[in-house]
C-alpha positions in Angstrom: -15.9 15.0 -6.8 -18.1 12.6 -9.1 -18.4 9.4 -7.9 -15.6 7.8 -10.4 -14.8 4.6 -8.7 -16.9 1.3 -8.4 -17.0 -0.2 -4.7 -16.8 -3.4 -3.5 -20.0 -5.3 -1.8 -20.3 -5.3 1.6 -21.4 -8.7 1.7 -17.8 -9.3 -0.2 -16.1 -7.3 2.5 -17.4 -9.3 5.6 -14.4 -11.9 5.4 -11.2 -9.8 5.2 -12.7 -6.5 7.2 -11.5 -5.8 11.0 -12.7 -3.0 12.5 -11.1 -1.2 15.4 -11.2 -3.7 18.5 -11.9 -6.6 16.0 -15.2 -5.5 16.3 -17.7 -4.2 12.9 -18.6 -0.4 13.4 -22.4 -0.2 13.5 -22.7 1.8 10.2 -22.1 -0.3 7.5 -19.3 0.4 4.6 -22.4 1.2 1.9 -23.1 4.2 4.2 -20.3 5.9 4.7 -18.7 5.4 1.1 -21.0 8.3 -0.2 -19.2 10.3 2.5 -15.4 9.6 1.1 -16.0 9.7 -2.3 -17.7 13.1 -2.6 -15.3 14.2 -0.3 -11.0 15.7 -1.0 -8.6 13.3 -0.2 -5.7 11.1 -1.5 -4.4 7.8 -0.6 -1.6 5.2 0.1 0.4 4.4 2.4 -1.3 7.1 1.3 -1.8 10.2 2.4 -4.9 12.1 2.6 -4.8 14.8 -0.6 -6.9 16.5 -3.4 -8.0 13.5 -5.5 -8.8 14.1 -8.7 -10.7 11.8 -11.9 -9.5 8.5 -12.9 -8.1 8.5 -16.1 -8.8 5.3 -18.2 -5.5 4.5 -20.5 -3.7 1.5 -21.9 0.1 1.3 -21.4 3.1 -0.3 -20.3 4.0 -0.5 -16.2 7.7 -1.2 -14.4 8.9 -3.8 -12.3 10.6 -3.6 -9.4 12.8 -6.6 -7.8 11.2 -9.9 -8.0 11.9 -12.4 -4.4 10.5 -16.0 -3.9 8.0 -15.7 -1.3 7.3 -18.6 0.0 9.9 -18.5 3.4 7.4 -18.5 6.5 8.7 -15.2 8.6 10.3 -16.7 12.2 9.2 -15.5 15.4 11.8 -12.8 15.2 10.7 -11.3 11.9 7.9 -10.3 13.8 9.0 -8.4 16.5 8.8 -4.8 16.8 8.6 -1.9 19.1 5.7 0.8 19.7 5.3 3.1 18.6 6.2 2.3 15.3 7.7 4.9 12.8 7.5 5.1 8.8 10.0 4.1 7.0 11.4 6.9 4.5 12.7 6.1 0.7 16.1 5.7 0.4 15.8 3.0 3.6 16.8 -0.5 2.4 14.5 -2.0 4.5 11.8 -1.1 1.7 13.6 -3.1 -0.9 14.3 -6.1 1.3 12.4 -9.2 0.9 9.4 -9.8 2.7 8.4 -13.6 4.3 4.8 -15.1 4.5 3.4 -15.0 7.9 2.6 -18.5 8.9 1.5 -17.9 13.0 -1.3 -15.9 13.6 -1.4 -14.8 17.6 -1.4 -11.9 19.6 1.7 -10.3 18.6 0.2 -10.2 15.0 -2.8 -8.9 16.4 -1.1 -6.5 18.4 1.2 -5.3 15.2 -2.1 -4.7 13.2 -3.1 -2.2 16.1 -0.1 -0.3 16.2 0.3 0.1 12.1 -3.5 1.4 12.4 -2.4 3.8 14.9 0.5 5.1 12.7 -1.1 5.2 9.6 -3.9 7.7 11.0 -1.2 9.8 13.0 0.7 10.3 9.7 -2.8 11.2 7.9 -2.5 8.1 5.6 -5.4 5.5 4.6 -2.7 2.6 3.5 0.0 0.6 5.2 2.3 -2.0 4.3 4.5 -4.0 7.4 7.9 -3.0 5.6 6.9 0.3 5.4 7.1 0.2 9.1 10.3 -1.9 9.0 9.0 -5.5 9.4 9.5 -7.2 6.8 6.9 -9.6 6.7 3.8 -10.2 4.2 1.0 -7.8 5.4 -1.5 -4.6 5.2 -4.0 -2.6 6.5 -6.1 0.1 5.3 -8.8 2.3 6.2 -10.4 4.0 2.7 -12.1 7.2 5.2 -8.3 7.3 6.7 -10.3 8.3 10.4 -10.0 6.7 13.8 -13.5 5.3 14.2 -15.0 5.6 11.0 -15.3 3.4 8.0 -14.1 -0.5 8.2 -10.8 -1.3 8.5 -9.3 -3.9 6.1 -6.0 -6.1 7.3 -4.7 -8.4 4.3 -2.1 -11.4 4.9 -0.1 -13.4 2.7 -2.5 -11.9 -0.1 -1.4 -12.8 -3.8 -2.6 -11.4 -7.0 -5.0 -14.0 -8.8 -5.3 -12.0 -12.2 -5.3 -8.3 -13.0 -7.7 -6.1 -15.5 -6.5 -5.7 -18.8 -7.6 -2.0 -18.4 -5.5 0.8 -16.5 -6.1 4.0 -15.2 -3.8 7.2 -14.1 -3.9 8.6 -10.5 -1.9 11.0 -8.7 -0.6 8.8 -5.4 1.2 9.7 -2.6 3.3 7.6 -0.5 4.0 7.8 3.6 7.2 6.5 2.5 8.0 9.7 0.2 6.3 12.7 2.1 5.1 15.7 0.7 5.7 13.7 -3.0 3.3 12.9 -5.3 3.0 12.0 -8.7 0.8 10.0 -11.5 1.3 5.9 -11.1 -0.7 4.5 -13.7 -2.1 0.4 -12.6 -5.0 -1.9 -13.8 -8.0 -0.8 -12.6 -9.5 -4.2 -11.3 -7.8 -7.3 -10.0 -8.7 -10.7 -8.2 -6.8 -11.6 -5.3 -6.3 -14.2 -2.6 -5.1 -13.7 1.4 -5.7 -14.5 4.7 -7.7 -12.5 7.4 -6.3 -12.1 10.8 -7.1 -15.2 11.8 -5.5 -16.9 9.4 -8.8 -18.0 7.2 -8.5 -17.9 3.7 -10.4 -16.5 0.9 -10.7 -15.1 -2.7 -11.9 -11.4 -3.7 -12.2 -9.0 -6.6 -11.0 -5.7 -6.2 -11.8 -2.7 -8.5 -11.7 1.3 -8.0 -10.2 2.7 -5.1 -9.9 -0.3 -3.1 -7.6 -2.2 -5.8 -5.7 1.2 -5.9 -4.9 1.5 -2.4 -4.3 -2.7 -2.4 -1.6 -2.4 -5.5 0.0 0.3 -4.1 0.9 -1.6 -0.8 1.3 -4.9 -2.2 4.3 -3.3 -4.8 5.6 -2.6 -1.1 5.1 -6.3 0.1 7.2 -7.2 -3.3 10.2 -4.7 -2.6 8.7 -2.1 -5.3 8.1 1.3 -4.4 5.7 3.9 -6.8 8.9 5.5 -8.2 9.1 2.2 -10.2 5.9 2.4 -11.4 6.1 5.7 -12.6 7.9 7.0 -16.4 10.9 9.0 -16.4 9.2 11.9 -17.3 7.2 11.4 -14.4 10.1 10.7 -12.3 12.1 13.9 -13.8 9.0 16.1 -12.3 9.8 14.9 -8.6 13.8 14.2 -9.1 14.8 17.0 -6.4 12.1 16.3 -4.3 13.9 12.6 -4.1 17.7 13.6 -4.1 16.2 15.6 -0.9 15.4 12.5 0.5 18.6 10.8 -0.3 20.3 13.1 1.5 18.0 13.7 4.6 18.9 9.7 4.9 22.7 10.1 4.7 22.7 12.7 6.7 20.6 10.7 9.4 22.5 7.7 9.3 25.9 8.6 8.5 26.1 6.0 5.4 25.9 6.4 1.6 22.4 6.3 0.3 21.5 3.3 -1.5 19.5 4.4 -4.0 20.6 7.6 -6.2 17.3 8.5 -8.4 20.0 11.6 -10.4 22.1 8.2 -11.8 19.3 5.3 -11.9 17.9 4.3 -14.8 15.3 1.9 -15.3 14.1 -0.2 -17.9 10.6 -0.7 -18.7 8.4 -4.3 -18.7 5.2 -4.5 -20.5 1.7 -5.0 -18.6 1.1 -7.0 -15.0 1.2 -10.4 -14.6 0.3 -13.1 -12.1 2.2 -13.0 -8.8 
């Protein structure tokens, strides 16, 4: 496809970036972008799938739940057990609220590894911790979605600083809903502010793909999935495809599903604010 998206600089990159092993990949992120962008995929907690144009629009977006987020995540929020396994819509667990990460060791370290790991085994390019069932403030993604390639991006405690007047329509997928996807409509640029894996702190503007794939997973850090970003005419287009998975989970855990999309209805709240 065209190149339709505007990329970050690498020099803006360097501070937030961890390649595999902690260590930067020889080719720098200029050199493979080319590569991705001419190239079919999708994204999220993506999966990889046919992209297709950005549409610029002006509209209205929903909201999901709103949580305080200031409570520091205990040693036990943390813990976990490889390997790791998505998440699947209806789970609570992606509606629960997730706390800011305030120790930043191994086992955080070690956590980063494995969602890598999971996110390129399910053929996804985005990952949010609750999405994995740790419910804590943190992502990762990988914009070439391969082991080994392109940089790998891990994003703590990030908050949004101020987002683009300007939105754009893209079909998304989510590892969270597979084989689902529909069009999510989001600003296309934002500022933001996180912490790396060590814990250092820093300020960066985001446009394109990159503050596609970082929206996307930071709805999940905020309890909001893409459903509730989408219309009801969008939602009516994927309606069985969700009552499918409503009933995979009741039928996997024995208990009533906690979401029903055939009976929710949702109201709509103008633009994006601060968070």
């Amino acid at each position: 496809m065209a190149r339709a998206y505007t990329w970050l600089q690498l020099s803006s990159l360097s501070q937030f970036i961890l390649p595999r092993n902690y260590l930067r990949f020889a080719n720098p992120l200029s050199s493979i972008l080319p590569n991705f962008v001419s190239s079919p995929a999708s994204y999220s907690s993506l999966s990889k799938r046919s992209m297709r144009h950005l549409i610029p629009v002006l509209a209205q977006a929903k909201r999901g739940p709103s949580f305080k987020d200031n409570e520091v995540a205990l040693p036990a929020d943390l813990q976990f057990e490889a390997p790791l396994k998505i998440v699947e819509y209806p789970d609570p667990r992606l509606r629960a609220k997730n706390k800011r990460i305030g120790k930043f060791d191994d086992n955080l370290k070690n956590l980063v590894d494995e969602m890598f790991d999971v996110m390129y085994k399910t053929d996804g390019i985005g990952l949010s911790a609750p999405q994995v069932g740790v419910n804590i403030q943190l992502m990762v993604f990988n914009p070439v979605g391969e082991r080994g390639e392109g940089e790998e991006v891990v994003l703590v405690n990030p908050r949004v600083i101020k987002y683009s007047k300007k939105t754009v329509l893209f079909n998304e997928g989510c590892l969270s809903f597979p084989g689902i996807y529909a069009d999510v409509q989001r600003p296309e640029s934002l500022k933001i502010d996180a912490q790396d894996i060590t814990g250092s702190k820093f300020t960066i503007d985001l446009s394109g793909l990159p503050a596609r794939v970082f929206q996307h997973e930071f709805d999940h850090l905020k309890g909001i999935v893409f459903i509730d970003r989408m219309t009801e005419e969008v939602v009516e287009t994927i309606r069985e495809e969700l009552q499918a998975l409503e009933k995979k989970y009741e039928t996997e855990t024995g208990r009533p599903s906690p979401e029903r999309i055939g009976t929710r209805k949702k109201k709509v709240a103008v633009g994006f604010g601060k968070s």
